[in-house]
N, C-alpha and C positions, 0 to 999 in steps of 0.2 A: 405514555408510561412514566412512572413516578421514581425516577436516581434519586436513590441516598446511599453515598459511599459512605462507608465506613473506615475514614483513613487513621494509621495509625502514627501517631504524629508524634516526635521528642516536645518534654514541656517547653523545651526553646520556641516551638512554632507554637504552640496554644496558639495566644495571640492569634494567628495570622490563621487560623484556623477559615472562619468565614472568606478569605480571601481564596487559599488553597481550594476550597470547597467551590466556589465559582467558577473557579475554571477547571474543574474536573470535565470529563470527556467521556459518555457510554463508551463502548469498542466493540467490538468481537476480536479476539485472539485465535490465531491460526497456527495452528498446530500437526508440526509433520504426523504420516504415521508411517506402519509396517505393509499398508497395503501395496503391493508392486506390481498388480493389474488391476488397474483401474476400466470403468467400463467407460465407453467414448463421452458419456453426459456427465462424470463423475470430477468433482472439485477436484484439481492437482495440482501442482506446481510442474512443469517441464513434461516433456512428453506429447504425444499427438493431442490433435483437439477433439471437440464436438464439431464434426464441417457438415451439412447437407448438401449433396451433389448440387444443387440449386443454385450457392453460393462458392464463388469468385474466391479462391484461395489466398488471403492478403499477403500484398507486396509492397519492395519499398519503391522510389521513384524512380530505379534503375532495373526495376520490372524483376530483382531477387524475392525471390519466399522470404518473408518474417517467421521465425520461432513464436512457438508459442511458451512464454512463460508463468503464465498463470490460468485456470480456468476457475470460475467461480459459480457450483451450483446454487441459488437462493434458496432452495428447496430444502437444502442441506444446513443451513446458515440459522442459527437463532435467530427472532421475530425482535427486528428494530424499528425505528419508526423509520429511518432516513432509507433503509434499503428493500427493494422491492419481494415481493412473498413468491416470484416465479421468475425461471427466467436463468439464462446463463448468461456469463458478463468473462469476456477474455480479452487479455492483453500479451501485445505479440512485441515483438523488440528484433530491428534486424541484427545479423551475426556482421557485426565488425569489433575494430578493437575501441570502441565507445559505445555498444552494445544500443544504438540506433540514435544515442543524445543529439541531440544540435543545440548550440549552446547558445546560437541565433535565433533562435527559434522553438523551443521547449512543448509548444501546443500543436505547430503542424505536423502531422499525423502523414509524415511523408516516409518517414523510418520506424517510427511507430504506430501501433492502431490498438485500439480499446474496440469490441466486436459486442454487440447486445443483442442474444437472441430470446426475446419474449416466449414465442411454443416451443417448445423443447419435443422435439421426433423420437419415439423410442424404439421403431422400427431399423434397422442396422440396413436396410437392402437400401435407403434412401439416405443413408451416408457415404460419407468417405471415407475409405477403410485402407488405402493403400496410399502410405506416404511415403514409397521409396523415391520419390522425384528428392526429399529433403536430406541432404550431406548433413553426416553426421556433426555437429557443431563443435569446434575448437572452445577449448575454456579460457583459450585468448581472447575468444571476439564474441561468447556468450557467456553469463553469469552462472548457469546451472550445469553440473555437471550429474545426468542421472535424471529419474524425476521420481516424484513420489505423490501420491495422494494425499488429501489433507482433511481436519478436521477443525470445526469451531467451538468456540467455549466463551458465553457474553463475559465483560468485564467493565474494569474502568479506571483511568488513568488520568492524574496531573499533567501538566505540562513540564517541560525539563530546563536546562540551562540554554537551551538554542534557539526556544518561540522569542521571537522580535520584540513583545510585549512582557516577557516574565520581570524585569528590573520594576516597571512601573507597577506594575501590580502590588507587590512587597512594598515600594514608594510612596505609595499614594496613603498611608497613615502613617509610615517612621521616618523622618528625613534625617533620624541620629547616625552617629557614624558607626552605633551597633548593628544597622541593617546590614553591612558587608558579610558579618560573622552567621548572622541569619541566613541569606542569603544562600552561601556555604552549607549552612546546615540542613537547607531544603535540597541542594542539589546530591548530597549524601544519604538522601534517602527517596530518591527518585529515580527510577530506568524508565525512559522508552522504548527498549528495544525488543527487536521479536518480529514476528510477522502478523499484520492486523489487517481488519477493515475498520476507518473510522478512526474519532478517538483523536490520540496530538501524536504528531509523530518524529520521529528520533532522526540526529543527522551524524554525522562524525566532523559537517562542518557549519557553517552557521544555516538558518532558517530562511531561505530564498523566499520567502513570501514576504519579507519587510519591503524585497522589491517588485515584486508582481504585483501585490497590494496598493502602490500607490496608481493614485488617479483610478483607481476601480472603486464601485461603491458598494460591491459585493465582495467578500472575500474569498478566497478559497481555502476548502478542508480538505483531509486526507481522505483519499478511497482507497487507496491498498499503500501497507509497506510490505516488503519483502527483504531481509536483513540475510548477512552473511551466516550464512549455518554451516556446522558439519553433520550430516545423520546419515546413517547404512545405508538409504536407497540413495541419497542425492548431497551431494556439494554446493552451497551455494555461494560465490565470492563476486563481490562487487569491486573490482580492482583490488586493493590493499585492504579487506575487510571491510569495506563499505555500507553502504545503505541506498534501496532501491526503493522511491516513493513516488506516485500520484497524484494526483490533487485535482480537485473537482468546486464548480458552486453548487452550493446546495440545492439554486434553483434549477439548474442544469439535472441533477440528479433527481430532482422532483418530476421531473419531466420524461428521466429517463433517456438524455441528451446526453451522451459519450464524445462529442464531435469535437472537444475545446479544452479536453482535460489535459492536463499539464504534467508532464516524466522530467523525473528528477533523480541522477543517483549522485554522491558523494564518496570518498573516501579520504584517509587521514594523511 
């Protein structure tokens, strides 16, 4: 598929136009809605999942139920190249007060799990339908309070003042001492924030991949952000207003290999 953003730039940036434009990012934008019964295969944020009796209800290593906080129909998703055309994709987070992080550890999938079901069952007698085994969640020790369904809409986005990379990029043709002012003037007319798949995504503190990055000769991108909101069905707060991120190789995703992705939240 052929991006051409169309951004809309102060004459400060001209210039730097071709730069901005290279590191622009497709996305999808995810967007709450009104709907407050979702059907069990149905994209949401919080709330029960899509389970098939078949399958093991995920836990952490203390043998607790994980929440689920995200579920993602593809079916439902505008046609990107990097994400699959079928197929539901959930990620679960245990209830404590770090909402599953390990901060040794960010990829074992020991407090959290990313779930990929390829067939999707439309039949309800061959699910699981009854999840009172799960305590209602504290908004101490979960990020969502509530949950809501959600919707997609493509898009596309810059990078912001937090990617590891953005200094050198503006660098690498001004080394005047006007690039600070630029600079500045790029990051005044840039947000990441919001809820996405894809695309560059937002922190409230700096960009954890200038360190997972090194000695890898792969990088990792973003598969889901999920930001602090407030909307009528659902609350979502990452500690102090935060930012809840994932991050994947592309080749992993090619693959369809959820086993290595990497949870990430922040706050200010």
């Amino acid at each position: 598929m052929d991006y051409k953003p169309k951004l809309d730039l102060p004459p400060e940036l001209e210039n730097y136009r071709s730069a901005i434009n290279s590191i622009v990012k497709p996305y999808i934008r995810i967007l709450l809605t009104d709907n407050n019964n979702p059907t069990w295969w149905q994209s949401k944020f919080g709330g029960f999942p899509y389970m098939p009796k078949s399958f093991d209800y995920p836990k952490d290593d203390n043998g607790k139920a994980l929440y689920l906080l995200a579920q993602i129909n593809f079916e439902e998703v505008p046609k990107i190249e990097e994400l699959p055309d079928k197929g539901i994709l959930q990620f679960y987070i245990a209830h404590d007060d770090m909402y599953g992080y390990d901060f040794n550890n960010n990829k074992k999938q020991h407090r959290f799990r990313v779930i990929y079901f390829h067939n999707i069952n439309l039949q309800e007698q061959y699910l699981v339908t009854d999840f009172s085994f799960l305590d209602k969640p504290s908004k101490y020790c979960f990020p969502l309070k509530g949950y809501s369904t959600i919707k997609f809409q493509f898009d596309y986005t810059p990078i912001n003042q937090n990617y590891y990379d953005l200094f050198n990029i503006f660098a690498y043709d001004d080394t005047s001492e006007e690039l600070y002012d630029i600079y500045e003037e790029y990051l005044n007319e840039i947000t990441l924030a919001g809820h996405k798949l894809l695309g560059n995504p937002d922190f409230t503190q700096n960009d954890p991949r200038y360190f997972w990055n090194m000695g890898e000769q792969e990088q990792y991108i973003l598969l889901l952000q999920i930001d602090s909101d407030i909307n009528n069905n659902i609350e979502i707060m990452w500690g102090d207003c935060g930012i809840g991120n994932f991050f994947i190789k592309k080749s992993d995703l090619s693959k369809l290999d959820f086993s290595n992705v990497l949870y990430h939240w922040d706050c200010g």
